[in-house]
N, C-alpha and C positions, 0 to 999 in steps of 0.2 A: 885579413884581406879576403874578399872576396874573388874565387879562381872558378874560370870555365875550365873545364879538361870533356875533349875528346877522342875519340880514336876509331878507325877501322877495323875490321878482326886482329891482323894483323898485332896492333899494338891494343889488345883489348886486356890483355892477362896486367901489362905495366900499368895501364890504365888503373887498375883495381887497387894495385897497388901504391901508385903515385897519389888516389883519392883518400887511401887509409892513411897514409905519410902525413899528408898536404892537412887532413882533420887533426890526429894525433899533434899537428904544432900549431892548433887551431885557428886553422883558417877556413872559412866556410867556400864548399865546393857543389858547383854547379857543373853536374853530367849533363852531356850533352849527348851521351851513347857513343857509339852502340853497346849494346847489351848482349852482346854473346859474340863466339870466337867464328860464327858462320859468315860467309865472303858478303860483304856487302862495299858500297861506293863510300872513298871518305868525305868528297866534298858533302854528301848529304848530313854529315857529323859535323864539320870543319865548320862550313860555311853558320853554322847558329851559334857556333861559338866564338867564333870570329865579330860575328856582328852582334854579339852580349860584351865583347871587350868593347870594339869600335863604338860603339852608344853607350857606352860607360854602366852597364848593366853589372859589368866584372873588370876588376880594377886590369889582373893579367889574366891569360890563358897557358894551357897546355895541348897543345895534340902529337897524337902517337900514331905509328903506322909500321909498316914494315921497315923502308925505310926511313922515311918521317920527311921527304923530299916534296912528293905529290900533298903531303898536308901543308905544308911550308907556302906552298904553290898557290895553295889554297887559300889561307888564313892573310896570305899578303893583297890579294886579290880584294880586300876590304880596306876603305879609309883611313888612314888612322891607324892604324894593325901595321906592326913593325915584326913581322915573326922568324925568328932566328932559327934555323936547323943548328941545334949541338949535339957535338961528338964527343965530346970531350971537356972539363972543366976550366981549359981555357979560353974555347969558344962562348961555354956561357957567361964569362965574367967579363969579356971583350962584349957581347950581348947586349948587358945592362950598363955597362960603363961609357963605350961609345955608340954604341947604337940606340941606347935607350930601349931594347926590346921589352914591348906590352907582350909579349907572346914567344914562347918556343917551340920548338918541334922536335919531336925523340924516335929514332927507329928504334925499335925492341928487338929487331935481326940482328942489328949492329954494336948495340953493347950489352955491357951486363945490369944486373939489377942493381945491386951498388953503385955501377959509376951512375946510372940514371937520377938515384937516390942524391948522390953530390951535385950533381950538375941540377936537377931541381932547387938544393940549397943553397948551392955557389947562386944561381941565378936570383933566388928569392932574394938574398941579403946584402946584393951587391947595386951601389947605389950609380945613376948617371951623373958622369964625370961631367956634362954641359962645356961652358968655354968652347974648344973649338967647334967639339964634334953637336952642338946645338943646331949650329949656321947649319948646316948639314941634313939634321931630321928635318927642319923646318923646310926643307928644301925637297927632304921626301913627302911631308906631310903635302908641299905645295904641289906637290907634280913637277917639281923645274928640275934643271938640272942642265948642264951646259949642252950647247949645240954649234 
């Protein structure tokens, strides 16, 4: 599978690491930067990796950040781009199950490197449940949503 991952300083160190993971179980990774732990803006990361999932350039993505909130923020802000902030391994399997998340979001403030480590593989292997929660994406995808 082809994966975008990016990050802010913030989440730059998991980045490194979720890129060496994400190879070792060989899936081919597309950085998106940044490149070092110096303060720079995420949407200038977020937003190309965002739009390499959304145009089908990268099957899913990853972004990282302090909290991984403002990347979230970010990465939904594109077509297409369903991107889930997880905390935990039951958010990411709710993620891919009913949300059909092409994309997630990880603070590196807020957990450890192991759980990151699961919640990447919980997320990667877990498939959408479609049936109800389809009606649903299609509804994200469409912009509707009741009024």
């Amino acid at each position: 599978m082809k994966i975008a991952i990016a990050s802010d300083h913030a989440g730059f160190r998991y980045k490194g690491l979720l890129t060496q993971h994400l190879e070792q179980l060989g899936h081919s990774v597309m950085d998106f930067g940044t490149s070092s732990s110096e303060p720079v803006d995420y949407p200038d990361f977020v937003h190309p990796a965002a739009q390499a999932v959304a145009s089908g350039q990268c099957e899913r993505g990853i972004v990282l950040g302090g909290s991984g909130n403002g990347e979230a923020i970010s990465a939904n802000r594109h077509r297409g781009v369903r991107c889930a902030l997880c905390y935990n391994e039951e958010t990411a399997e709710l993620a891919r199950k009913h949300n059909d998340a092409n994309m997630i979001s990880l603070g590196e403030r807020m957990i450890s490197e192991a759980l990151a480590l699961r919640i990447v593989d919980i997320w990667l292997s877990t498939d959408f449940e479609a049936g109800r929660h389809l009606r649903r994406i299609e509804k994200l995808d469409e912009g509707l949503g009741s009024t």
